[in-house]
C-alpha positions in Angstrom: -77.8 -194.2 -152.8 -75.8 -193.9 -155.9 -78.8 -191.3 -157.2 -76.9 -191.1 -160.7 -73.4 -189.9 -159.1 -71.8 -192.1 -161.1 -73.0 -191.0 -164.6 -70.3 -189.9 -166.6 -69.1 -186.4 -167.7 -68.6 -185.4 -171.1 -65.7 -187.0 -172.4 -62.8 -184.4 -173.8 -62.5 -183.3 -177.3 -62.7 -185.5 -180.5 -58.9 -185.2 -181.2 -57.5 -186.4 -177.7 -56.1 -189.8 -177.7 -58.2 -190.6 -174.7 -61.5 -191.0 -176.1 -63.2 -190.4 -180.0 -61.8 -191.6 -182.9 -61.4 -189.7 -186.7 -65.3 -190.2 -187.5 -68.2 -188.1 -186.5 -69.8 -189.9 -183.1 -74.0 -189.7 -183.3 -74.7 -192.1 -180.4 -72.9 -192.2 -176.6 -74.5 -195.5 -175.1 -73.4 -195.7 -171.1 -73.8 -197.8 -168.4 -72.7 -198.8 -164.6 -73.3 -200.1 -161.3 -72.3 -198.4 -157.4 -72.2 -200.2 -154.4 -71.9 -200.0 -150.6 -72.4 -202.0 -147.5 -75.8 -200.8 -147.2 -76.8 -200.3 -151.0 -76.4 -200.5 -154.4 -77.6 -199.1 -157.8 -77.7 -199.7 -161.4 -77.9 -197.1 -164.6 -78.1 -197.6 -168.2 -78.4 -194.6 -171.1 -77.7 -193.2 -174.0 -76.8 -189.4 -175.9 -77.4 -189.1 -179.3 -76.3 -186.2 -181.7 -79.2 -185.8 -184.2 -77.6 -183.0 -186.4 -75.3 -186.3 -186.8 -72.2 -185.4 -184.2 -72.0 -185.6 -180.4 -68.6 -183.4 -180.9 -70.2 -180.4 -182.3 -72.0 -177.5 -180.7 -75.5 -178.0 -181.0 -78.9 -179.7 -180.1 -78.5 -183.6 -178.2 -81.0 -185.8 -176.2 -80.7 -187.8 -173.3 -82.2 -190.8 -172.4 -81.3 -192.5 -168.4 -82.5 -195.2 -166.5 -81.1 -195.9 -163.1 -82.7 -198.4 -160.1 -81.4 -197.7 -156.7 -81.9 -200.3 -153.6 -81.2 -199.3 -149.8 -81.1 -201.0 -146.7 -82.3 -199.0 -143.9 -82.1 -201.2 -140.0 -84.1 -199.8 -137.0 -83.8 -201.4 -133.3 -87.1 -203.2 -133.8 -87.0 -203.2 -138.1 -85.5 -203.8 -141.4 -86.6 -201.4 -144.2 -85.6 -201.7 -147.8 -86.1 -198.9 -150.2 -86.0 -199.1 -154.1 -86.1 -195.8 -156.4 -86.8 -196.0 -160.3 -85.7 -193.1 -162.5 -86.1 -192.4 -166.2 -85.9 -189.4 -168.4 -85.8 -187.8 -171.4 -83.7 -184.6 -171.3 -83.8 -182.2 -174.7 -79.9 -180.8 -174.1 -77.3 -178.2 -175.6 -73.7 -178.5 -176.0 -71.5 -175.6 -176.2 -67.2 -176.0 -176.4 -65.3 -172.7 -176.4 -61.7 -174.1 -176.0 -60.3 -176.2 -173.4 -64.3 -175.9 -171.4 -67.3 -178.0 -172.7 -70.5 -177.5 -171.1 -74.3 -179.4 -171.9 -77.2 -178.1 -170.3 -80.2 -180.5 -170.5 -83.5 -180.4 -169.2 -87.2 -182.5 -169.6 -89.5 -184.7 -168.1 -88.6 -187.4 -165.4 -89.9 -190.5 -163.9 -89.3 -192.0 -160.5 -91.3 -194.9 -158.9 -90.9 -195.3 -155.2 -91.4 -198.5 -153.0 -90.5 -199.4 -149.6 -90.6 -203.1 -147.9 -92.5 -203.3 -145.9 -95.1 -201.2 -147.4 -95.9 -197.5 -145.8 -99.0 -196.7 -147.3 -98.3 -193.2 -145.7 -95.4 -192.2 -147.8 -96.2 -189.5 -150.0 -93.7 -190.2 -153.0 -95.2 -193.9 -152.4 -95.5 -195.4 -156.2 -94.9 -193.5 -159.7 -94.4 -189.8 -159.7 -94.0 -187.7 -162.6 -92.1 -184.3 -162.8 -89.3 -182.8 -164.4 -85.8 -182.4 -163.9 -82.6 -180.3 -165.0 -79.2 -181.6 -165.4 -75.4 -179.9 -166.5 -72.2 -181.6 -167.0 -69.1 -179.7 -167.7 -65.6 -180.8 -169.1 -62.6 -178.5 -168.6 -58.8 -178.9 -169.1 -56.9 -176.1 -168.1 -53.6 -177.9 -169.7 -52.9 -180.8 -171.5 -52.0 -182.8 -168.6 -54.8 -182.0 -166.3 -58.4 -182.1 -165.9 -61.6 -180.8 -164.1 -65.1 -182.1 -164.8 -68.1 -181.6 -162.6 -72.0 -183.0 -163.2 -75.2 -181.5 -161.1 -78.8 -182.9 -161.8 -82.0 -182.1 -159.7 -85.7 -182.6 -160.1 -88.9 -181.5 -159.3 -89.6 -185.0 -157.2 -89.1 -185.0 -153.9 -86.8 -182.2 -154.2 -83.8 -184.7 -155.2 -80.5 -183.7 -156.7 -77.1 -185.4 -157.4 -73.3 -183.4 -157.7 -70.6 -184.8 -158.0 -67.3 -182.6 -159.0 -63.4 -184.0 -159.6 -59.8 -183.4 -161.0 -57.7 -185.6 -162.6 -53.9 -185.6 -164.0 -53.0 -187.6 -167.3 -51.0 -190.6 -166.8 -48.8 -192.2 -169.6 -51.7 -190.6 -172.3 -54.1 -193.7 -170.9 -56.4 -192.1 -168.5 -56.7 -189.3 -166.1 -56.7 -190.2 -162.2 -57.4 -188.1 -159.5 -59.7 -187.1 -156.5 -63.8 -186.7 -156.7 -66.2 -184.9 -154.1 -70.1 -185.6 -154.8 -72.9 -185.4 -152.5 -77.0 -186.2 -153.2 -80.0 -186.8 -151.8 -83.6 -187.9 -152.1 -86.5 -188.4 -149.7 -85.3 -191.2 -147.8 -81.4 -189.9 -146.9 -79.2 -187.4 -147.7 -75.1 -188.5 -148.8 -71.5 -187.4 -149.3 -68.9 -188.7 -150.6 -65.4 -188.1 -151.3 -63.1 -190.1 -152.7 -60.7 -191.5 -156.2 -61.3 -191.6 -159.3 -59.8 -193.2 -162.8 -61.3 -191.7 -166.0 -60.7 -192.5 -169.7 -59.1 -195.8 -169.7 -59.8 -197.9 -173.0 -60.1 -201.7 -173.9 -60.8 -201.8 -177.8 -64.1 -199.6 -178.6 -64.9 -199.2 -174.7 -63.9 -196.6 -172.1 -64.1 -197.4 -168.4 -64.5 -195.3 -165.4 -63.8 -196.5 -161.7 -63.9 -194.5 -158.2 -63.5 -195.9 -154.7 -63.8 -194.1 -151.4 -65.7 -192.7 -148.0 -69.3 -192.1 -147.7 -71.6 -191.3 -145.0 -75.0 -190.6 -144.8 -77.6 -188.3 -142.9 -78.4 -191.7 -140.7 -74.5 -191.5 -139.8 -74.0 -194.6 -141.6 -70.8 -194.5 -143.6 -67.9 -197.1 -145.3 -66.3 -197.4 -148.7 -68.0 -196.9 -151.9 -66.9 -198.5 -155.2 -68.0 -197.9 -158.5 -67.6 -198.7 -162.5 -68.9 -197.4 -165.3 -68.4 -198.2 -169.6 -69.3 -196.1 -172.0 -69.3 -196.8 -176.0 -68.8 -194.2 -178.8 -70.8 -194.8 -182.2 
């Protein structure tokens, strides 16, 4: 479901009042949780700077966990899926102005299950591959926004994009509408919806979005989702 939509894009600069602080920042540590009627997901990680600054041009790694559970109902059946992902993705960051991009790429783990068992499945149990992910930060003016992330691997031919705007409000957070859409080997999903970006309580930043999904089984309803993220 979620398939990593919710990760968060790279935050804007070091000197904006939304995020950072007046020290170099070596380690990003993130986490969240997405939810529908007929799903939900989990996702912990972490970016780290080793030349000692996430805000500088240069070499990073990325470390991400996520574990995603489906419900899938059939006239005669009731299927539940569960998809395990980790990787560790060697990345680049690159800020020329207002636009920040990372590239990242590496290797990638996913471990498939479905209950009740289908010993047919082809993805059925731990698969190893690789898999290629960008995130990109832009703000055209002070007062707006545009950030988009896109990730796809080698494993079952998944991917995950998610794109949005947002406008700042009151120098607190930006707000504003997201589009993502992914996909895996079970189903295929799009969303489009709200989100809220930046806000900060103390040392952590939180994220939400809300709106409409449907899926490639022409199931749909709202999504929610929340993420943190902590600066060191």
């Amino acid at each position: 479901m979620a398939r990593s939509l919710a990760q968060p894009a790279s935050g804007p600069p070091l000197a904006d009042t939304l995020v950072g602080g007046s020290k170099p920042e070596r380690f990003l540590f993130f986490s969240g949780v997405d939810l529908w009627r007929n799903g939900q997901a989990g996702y912990d990680g972490m970016m780290l700077a080793p030349q000692g600054d996430l805000n500088k041009d240069g070499f990073l790694i990325r470390l991400f966990m996520s574990d995603d559970f489906e419900r899938y109902d059939t006239p005669t059946q009731h299927f539940t899926t569960n998809i395990f992902r980790a990787s560790v993705l060697p990345g680049w960051r690159v800020k020329r102005g207002n636009v920040e991009i990372k590239v990242f790429a590496g290797p990638a783990l996913e471990s498939h299950a479905l209950k009740p068992d289908v010993p047919t499945d082809k993805l059925r149990g731990s698969n190893f591959g690789a898999r290629i992910a960008t995130e990109l930060w832009w703000e055209p003016t002070p007062a707006m926004m545009v950030a988009a992330a896109a990730s796809a691997t080698t494993i079952g031919s998944g991917y995950s994009a998610r794109a949005a705007a947002g406008w700042r409000l009151w120098d607190r957070f930006w707000i504003g509408p997201e589009i993502a859409a992914s996909a895996d080997e079970y189903s295929t999903q799009y969303r489009i919806g709200a989100h809220l970006t930046g806000f900060k309580t103390g040392p952590v930043e939180w994220s939400v979005g809300a709106g409409y999904l449907e899926d490639s089984f022409d199931r749909n309803g709202i999504y929610g989702r929340i993420g943190v993220l902590f600066r060191k």
